[in-house]
N, C-alpha and C positions, 0 to 999 in steps of 0.2 A: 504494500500500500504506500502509493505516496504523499510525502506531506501535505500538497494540497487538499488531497482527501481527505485527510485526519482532521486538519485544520476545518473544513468544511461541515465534518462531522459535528467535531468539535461546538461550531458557532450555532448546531442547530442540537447539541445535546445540553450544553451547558444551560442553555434558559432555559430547558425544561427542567430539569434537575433545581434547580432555584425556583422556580412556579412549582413544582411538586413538596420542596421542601418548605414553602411559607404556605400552601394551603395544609399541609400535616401541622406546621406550627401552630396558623389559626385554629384548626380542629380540637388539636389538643388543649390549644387555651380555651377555647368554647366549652371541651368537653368538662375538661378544672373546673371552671365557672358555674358548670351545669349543675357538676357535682357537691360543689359548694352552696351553691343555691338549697340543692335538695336536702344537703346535710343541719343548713341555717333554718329549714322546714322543718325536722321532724326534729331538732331542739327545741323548738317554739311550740311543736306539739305535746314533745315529753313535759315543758314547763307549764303547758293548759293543763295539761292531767293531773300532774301532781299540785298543782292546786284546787282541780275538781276531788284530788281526793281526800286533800284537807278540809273541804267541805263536805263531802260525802260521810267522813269520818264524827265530823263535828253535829252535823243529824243525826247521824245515828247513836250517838251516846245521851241527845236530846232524846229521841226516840224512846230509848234504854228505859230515861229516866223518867219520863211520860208511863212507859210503861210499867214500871215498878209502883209508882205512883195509883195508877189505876188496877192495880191486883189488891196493894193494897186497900182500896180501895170495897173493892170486889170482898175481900177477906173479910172488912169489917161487916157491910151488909149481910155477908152471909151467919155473919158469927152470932149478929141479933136475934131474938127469942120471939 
């Protein structure tokens, strides 16, 4: 092969090879991005939960104590003559 050819080759591999290599760059910064996104989402979901579950928690001992209340309740009625 002679030089003119390589060289030839050359001027029509090289830009491709640099347009291949910044649409992979952009890809993978898009895909980081993506992934970053999706990860800043289900932090913000785990932080909704575990406050639904410190309210969840906080009725239910309301509940508890509601409930305790109204057996007692129940106890004395039944214990009268």
């Amino acid at each position: 092969m002679d030089l003119a050819r390589l060289y030839g080759a050359a001027e029509i591999v090289a830009p491709l090879l640099v347009f291949v290599g910044m649409v992979l760059h952009r890809w993978q910064t898009g895909m980081r991005q993506a992934w970053r996104e999706e990860a800043e989402a289900w932090a913000r979901k785990a932080e909704r939960q575990a406050e639904e579950l410190v309210e969840l928690r906080e009725e239910v001992r309301e509940l508890r104590r509601e409930n305790a209340e109204l057996r007692a309740q129940v106890a004395q009625l039944l214990a009268r003559p």
